[in-house]
N, C-alpha and C positions, 0 to 999 in steps of 0.2 A: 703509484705503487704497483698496480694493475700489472705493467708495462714492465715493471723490473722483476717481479714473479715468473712473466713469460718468457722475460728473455733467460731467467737464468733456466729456467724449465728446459726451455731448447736449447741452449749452448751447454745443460748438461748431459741431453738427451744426444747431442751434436759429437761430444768429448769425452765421451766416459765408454764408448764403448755399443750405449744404445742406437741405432740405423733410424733416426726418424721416419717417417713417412713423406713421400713426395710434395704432401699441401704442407707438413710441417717446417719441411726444409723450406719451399716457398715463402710460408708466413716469415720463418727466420730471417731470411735474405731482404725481405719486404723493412722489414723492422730495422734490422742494420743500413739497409741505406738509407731509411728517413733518419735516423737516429744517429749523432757521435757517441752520445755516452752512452749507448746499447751496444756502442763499439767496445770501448773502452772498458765496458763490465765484463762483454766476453772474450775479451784479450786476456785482460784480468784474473777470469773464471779460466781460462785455458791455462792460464802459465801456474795457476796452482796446481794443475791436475800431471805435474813431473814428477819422479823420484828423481836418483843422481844418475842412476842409467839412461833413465830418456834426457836429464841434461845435457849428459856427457854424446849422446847419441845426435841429439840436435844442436849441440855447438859445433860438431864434424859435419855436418849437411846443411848449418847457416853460414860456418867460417866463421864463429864470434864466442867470447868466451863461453864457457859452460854455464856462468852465473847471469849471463844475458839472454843466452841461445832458449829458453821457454816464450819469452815476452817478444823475442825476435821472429821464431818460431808461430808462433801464434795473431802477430802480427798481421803475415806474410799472410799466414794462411784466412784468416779474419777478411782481408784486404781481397783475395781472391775470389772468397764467396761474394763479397759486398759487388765487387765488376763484372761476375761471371765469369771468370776463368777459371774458377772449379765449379763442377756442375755436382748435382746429387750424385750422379754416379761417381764421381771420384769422391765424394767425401765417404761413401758408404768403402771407397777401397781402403781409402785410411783409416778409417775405422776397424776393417778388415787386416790393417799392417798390410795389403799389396801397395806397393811404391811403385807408382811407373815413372817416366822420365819424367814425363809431363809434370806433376807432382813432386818430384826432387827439385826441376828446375825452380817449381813456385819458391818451398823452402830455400833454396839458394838465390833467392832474389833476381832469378835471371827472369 
């Protein structure tokens, strides 16, 4: 129970908006790689946090319908943190709405 507190603590700290801190992001990334369904809660937890604008906005930058593109979206982006191919600094630019390529390409599954 401990363990699903935390994660959703920082997948919402992660998704809403709030910039965690460095050891937070850390712990987060730590968690999802030991963990599938710390994965799968904050997929979960991300693909709630759309209206129809960021559907409509991330089915044009996943290529997938609107009613997919959150859970695709978020996937991708889940999956990233988990390998290290987004780093703290870029989750703090998405958070911020700056999209660099880097960051598109993740969304777009390249």
């Amino acid at each position: 129970m401990r363990a699903r507190i935390v994660t959703v603590m920082i997948a919402i700290g992660l998704l809403t908006g709030c910039v965690p801190t460095r050891q937070d992001y850390g712990a987060y990334v730590t968690l999802l790689q030991g963990s599938s369904r710390a994965r799968s809660e904050a997929v979960k937890d991300c693909a709630k946090g759309f209206d129809a604008n960021g559907r409509r906005g991330a089915g044009i930058v996943t290529n997938v319908s609107d009613k997919d593109a959150p859970r695709v979206a978020c996937e991708r982006f889940v999956a990233a943190v988990v390998s290290g191919r987004l780093t703290y600094d870029d989750v703090v630019d998405v958070r911020q709405h700056r999209f660099t390529p880097k960051i598109i390409r993740i969304f777009q599954g390249r």
